[in-house]
C-alpha positions in Angstrom: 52.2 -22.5 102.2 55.4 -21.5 103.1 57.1 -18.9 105.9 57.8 -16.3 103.3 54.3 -16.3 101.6 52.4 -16.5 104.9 54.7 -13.1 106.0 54.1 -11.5 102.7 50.4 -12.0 102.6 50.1 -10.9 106.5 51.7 -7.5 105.3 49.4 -7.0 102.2 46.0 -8.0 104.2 47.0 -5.8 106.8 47.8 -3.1 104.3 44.1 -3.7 102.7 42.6 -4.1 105.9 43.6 -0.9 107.0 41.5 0.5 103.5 38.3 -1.4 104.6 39.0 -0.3 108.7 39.0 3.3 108.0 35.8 3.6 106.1 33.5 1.0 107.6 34.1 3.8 110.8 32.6 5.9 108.7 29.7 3.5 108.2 29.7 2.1 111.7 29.7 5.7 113.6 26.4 6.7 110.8 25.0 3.6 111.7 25.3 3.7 115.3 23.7 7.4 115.6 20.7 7.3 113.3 20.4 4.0 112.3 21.5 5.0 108.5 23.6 2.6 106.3 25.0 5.5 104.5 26.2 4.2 100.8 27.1 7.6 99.6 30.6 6.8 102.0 32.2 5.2 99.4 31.8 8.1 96.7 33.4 9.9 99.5 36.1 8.1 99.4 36.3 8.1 96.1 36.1 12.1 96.0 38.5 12.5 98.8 40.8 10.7 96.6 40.6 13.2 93.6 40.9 16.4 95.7 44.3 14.5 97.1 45.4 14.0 93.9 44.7 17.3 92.6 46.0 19.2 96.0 49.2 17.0 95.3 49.1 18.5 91.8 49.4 22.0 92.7 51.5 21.5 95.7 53.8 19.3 94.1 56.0 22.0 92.4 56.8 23.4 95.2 56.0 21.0 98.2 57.4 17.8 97.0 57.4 14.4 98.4 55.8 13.4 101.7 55.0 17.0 103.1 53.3 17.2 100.0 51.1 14.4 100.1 50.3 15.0 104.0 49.0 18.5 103.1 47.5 17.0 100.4 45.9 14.5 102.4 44.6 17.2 105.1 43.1 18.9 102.4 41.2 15.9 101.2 39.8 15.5 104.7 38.9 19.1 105.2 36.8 19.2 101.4 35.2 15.4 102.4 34.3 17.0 106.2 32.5 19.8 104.2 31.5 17.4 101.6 29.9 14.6 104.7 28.5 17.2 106.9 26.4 19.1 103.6 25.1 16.0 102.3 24.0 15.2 106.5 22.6 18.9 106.2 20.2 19.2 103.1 19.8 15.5 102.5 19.4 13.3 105.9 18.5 15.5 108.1 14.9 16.9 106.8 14.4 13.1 106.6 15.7 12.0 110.0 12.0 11.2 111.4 10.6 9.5 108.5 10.8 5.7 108.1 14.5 4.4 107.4 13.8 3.4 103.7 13.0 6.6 102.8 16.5 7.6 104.2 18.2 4.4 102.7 16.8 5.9 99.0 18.1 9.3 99.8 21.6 7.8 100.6 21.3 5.4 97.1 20.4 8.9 95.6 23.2 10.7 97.1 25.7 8.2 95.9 24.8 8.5 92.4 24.7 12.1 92.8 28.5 12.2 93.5 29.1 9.5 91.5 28.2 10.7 88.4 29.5 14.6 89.0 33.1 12.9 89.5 32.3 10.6 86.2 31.5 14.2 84.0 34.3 16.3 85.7 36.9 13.6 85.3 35.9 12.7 82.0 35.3 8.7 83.1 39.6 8.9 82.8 41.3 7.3 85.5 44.2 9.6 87.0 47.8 8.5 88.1 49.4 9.7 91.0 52.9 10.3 90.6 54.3 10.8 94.4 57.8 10.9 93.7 58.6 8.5 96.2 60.6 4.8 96.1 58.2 2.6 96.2 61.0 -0.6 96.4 62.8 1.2 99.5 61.9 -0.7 102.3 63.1 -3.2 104.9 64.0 -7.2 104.6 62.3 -9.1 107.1 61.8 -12.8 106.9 62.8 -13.8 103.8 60.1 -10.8 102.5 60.9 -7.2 101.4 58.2 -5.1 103.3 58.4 -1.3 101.4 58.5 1.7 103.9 55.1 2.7 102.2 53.6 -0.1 103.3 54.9 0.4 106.8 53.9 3.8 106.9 50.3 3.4 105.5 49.4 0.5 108.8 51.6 2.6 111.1 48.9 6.1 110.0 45.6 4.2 109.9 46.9 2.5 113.5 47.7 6.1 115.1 44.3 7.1 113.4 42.2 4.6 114.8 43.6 4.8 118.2 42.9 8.6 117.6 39.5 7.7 116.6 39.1 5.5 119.8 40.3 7.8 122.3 38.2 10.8 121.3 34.9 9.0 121.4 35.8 7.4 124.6 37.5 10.0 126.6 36.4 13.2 125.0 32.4 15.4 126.0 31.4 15.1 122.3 32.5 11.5 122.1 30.6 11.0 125.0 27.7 12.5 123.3 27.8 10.8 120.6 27.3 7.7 122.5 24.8 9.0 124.4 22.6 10.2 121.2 23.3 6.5 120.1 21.2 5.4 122.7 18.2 8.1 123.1 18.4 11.1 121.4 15.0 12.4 123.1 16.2 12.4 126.5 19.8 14.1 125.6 17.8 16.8 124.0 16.3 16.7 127.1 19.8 17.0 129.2 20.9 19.7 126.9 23.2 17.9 124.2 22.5 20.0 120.5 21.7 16.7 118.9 21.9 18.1 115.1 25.3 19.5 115.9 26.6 15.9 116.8 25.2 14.5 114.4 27.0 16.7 112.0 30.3 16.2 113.7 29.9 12.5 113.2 29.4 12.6 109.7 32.9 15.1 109.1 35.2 12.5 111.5 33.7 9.6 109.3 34.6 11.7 106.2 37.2 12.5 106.4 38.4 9.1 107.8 36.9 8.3 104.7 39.8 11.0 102.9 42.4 9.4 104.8 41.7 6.0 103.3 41.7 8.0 99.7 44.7 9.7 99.8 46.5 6.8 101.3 45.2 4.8 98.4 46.9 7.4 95.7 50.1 6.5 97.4 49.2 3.0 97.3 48.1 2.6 94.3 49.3 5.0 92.2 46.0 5.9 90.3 42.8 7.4 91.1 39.7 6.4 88.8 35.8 7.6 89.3 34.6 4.1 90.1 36.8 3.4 92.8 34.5 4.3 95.6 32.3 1.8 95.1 34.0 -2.0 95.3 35.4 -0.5 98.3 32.4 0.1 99.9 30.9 -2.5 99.6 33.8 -4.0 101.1 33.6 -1.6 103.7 30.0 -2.4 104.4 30.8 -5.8 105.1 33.6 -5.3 106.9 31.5 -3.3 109.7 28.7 -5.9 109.0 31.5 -8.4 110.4 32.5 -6.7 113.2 29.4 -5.6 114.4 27.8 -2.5 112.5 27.4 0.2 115.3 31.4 -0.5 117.0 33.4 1.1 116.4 36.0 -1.5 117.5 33.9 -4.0 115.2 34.7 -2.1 112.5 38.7 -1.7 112.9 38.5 -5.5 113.7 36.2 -5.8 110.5 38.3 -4.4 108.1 41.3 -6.1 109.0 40.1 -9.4 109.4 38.0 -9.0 105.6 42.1 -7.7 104.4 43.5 -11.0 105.7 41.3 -13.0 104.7 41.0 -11.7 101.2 44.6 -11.7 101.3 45.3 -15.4 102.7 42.3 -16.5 100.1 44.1 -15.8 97.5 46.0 -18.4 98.2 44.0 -21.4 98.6 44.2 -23.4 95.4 40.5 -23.3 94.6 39.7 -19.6 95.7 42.5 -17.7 93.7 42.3 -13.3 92.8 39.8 -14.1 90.4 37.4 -15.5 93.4 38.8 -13.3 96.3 35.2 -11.2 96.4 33.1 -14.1 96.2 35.3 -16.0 98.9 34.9 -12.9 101.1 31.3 -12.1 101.0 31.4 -16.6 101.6 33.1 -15.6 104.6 30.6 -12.8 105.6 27.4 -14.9 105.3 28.9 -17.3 107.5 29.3 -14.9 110.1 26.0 -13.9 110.0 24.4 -17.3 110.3 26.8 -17.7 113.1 26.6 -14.8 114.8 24.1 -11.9 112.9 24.9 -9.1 115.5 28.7 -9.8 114.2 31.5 -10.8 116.0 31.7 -7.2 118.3 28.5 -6.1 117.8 25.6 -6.3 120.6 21.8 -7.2 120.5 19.4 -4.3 120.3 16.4 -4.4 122.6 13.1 -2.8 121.0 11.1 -0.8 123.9 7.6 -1.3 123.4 
């Protein structure tokens, strides 16, 4: 494999990673709090990726270009926060003290519940996403061309994730959040409103979740009704990988599931046409290995 294709495949599975990182937080910071694997995330996705494209679509006439598509994208986030903390609301929370199938069928539900709404409103037509930016404009670096899109998509899901890290390190409700993570009786107890934190955890990892989208419009140039749900499954395993609960896990998830997806391609007997099954190869190795995944910490059942 030579310098130029080892560079060029770097770029893209960091570029894809970035995808995966940015929604398995969503799944990862669920996860962590109530012990829910959530699998209406990747309809939100999905959705935050039509309400970009169809901010875009009004603003575009007169807020062209890339303050278009960052309003656009704020947008997205603000109707997938709504969007997360409603479905947290009237859907998980009634349910929050009955056994965790029960709430694993209520997320299932909730998936096909968006799913479906997006299929009849849309039509089942994919939409394109017509930016009006140069997508060849970009930089040479090592024999590779390397578009500013690309740079500017890893550059905003870094600066997110650091964002991410910082508040739920450094900030009261972060702080809370990790607390309810551990016992949610005794912060009651000290005073912390539980279902509000809840409810904040399920906007962040919405409209992290939005972020992804609209950066995937830019990407990709089209939006389509199944589009949530490939990625979250990738997703999924990407915070599986790095350790469902981190938050760290998960950014190192979904980077390391990019490049290796990206690298597999590669490999004489793996190829596009096997990337999936290569990368779900990859995760039950891991979890032979390792089954708390590579970040992620054993739980200790109190008796």
């Amino acid at each position: 494999m030579s310098l130029e294709i080892v560079l060029e495949q770097l770029v893209n599975g960091l570029v894809l990673g970035s995808f995966y990182a940015l929604v398995a937080l969503g799944y990862s910071m669920v996860y962590g709090i109530i012990k829910l694997l959530n699998f209406a995330h990747g309809d939100i996705y999905m959705t935050g990726a039509f309400v970009c494209l169809s901010a875009f679509g009004v603003l575009s006439g007169f807020l062209p270009g890339v303050p278009g598509i960052i309003v656009s994208i704020l947008i997205a986030m603000l109707i997938s926060g709504v969007l997360g903390y409603m479905t947290q609301r009237f859907a998980y929370r009634p349910l929050l003290g009955a056994p965790r199938l029960s709430l694993l069928i209520t997320a299932i539900g909730v998936s096909l519940v968006i799913y479906n709404t997006v299929m009849v409103v849309t039509n089942s037509q994919p939409l394109s996403f017509q930016s009006g930016l140069n997508n060849t404009a970009g930089i040479r670096f090592g024999g590779i061309d390397i578009s500013y899109i690309k740079i500017v998509l890893v550059a905003v899901s870094a600066l997110v994730m650091t964002g991410l890290n910082l508040f739920i390190n450094r900030t009261m409700a972060g702080r809370a959040m990790r607390a309810i993570s551990q016992d949610q009786d005794t912060c009651r107890l000290m005073g912390i409103h539980v279902s509000r934190i809840i409810g904040l955890t399920f906007i962040l990892g919405s409209a992290l979740a939005a972020v992804a989208g609209g950066m995937a419009c830019v990407y990709y140039g089209n939006v389509r009704f199944n589009m949530g749900y490939i990625i979250g499954i990738k997703a999924f395993t990407a915070s599986v990988i790095g350790g469902i609960g981190s938050i760290p896990g998960a950014m190192l998830g979904g980077l390391l599931l990019g490049l290796l997806e990206s690298f597999g391609t590669q490999l004489e007997f793996v190829g596009s046409a096997w990337k999936d099954v290569f990368a779900f190869g990859i995760l039950i190795l891991i979890l032979i290995l390792k089954p708390n995944g590579l970040m992620g910490k054993s739980e200790v059942e109190r008796m």
